[in-house]
N, C-alpha and C positions, 0 to 999 in steps of 0.2 A: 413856754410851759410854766415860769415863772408864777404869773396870775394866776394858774390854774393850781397848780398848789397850794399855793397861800389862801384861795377862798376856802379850798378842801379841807386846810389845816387850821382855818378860823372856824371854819364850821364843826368844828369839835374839840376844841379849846385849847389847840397849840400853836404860838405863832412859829413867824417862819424862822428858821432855823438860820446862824451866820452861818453869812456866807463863806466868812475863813475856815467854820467848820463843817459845812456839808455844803458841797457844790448842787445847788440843784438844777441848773443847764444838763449837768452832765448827767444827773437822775434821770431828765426828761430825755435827753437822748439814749439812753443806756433802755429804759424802758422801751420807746419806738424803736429801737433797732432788737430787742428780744421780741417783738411783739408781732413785726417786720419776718424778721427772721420763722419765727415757728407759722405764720401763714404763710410761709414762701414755701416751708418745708410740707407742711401740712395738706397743701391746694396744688403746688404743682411741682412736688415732687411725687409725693406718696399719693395725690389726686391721680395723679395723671400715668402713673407707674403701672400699678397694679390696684384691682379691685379689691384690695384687701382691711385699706385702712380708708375707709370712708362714710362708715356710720354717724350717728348720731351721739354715742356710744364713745367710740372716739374721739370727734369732737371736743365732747365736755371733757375728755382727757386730756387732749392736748391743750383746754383752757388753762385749768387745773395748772398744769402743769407750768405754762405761762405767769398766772395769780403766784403761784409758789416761789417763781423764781425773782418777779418782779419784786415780791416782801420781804424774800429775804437781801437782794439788792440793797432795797431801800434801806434796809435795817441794821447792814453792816456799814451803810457808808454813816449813819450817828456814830459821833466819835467815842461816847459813854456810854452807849445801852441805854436801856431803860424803859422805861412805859414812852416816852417819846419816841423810841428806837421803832417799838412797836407799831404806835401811833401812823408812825409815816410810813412803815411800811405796807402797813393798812390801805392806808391813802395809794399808795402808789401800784397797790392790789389793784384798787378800785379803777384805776385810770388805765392800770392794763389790761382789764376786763372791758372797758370801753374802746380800748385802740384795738384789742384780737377782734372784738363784732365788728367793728367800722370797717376793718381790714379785710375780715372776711367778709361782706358783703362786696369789697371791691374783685375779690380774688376768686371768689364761687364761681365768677361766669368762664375763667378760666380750666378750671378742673372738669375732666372728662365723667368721675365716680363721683362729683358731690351731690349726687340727687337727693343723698339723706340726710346732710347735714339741717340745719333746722332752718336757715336761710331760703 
């Protein structure tokens, strides 16, 4: 996950961050397993439960929800705040936004109600 942040975070004019002060292995981990975890919950708990949470609707909710939690991860583990704080947590929005679609494309064929999700 290393590489993948660093190009993210040269692509917008912050290099990468020491490592003695933000671990980024464990960002990239922390991220995969929120992202991990809310399609697990998403696809085949609440998929496969009850007809109830399986719109489109929902969905973009529990992205949302995801992106939100990923940024602010990201943003507390900068040790000073800042517009860098910001920065990565941005970045690390973006890459959870990329791992819930990838996820959910694997996990859809598992859920009994996701016929609306947009996949």
């Amino acid at each position: 996950m290393k590489p993948v942040y660093k190009f993210l975070l040269s692509q917008v004019g912050v290099n990468m961050p020491n490592p003695r002060l933000v671990n980024v292995e464990l960002l990239g981990i922390g991220t995969f397993l929120l992202c991990l975890a809310a399609t697990i919950i998403f696809y085949l708990l609440l998929g496969r439960w009850k007809a109830v949470f399986y719109s489109l609707l929902h969905w973009i909710i529990t992205l949302i929800i995801v992106i939100v939690g990923a940024f602010f991860f990201a943003a507390k583990m900068w040790p000073r705040g800042g517009s860098k704080a910001l920065i990565l947590g941005g970045v690390n929005g973006f890459i959870a936004l990329l791992l819930f679609i990838g996820l959910s494309l694997l996990a859809r064929r598992f859920s009994i109600f996701a016929k609306a999700t947009p996949f």
